[in-house]
N, C-alpha and C positions, 0 to 999 in steps of 0.2 A: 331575553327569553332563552334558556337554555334549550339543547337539543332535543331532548329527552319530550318539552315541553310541546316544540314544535313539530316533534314528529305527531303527538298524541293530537293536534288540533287538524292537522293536514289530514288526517283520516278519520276527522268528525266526532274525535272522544273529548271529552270533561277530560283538562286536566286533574286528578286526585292526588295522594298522594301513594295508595297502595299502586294504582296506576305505575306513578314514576317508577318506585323499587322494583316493580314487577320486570319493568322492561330495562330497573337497570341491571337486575341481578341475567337476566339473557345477554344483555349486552356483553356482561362480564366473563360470562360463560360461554361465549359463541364459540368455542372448540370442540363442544358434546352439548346433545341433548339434555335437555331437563323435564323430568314428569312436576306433575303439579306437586304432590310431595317434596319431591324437591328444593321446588323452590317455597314453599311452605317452612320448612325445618332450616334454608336460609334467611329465611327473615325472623324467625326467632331465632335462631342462632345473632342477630345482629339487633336483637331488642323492638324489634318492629310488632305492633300488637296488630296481625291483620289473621282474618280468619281462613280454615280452609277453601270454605265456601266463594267465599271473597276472592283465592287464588284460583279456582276456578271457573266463576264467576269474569273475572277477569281474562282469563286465557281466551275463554270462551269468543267475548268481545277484541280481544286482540286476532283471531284466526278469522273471524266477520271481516274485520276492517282491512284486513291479508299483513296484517304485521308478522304472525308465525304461521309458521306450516303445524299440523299437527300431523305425529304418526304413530301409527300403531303395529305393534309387533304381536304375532300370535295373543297367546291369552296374557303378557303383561300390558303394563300401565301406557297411556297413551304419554309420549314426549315431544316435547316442542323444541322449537328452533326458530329464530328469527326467520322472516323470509331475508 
């Protein structure tokens, strides 16, 4: 079982597979914040067919389960971060 895997089971989620990239592209990036855009335009940048919806969608259930903090700065976009 990869990490990636076990971390997603330990906090009650279905592994998927937009799941995995979501949290590996955070993982990759743990030195800045990412808005859901973000990481949106990183997964097609990398051929991934997953929707916006989907990346936030996602987010969403990852800040539930306390995988990321979300934050929000005045009137821009909200950015995540790993916890």
């Amino acid at each position: 079982m990869s990490p990636d895997n076990k971390e997603l089971k330990d906090v009650g989620l279905k592994v998927t597979h937009p799941r995995i990239k979501i949290l590996q592209i955070l993982e990759s990036e743990s030195q800045r914040h990412l808005s859901a855009d973000d990481i949106y335009r990183h997964l097609h940048e990398h051929g991934e067919d997953v929707g916006i919806a989907t990346v936030y969608r996602v987010l969403t259930q990852f800040e539930t389960a306390g995988l990321v903090c979300r934050h929000s700065f005045d009137n821009g976009p909200a950015l995540y971060e790993l916890n």
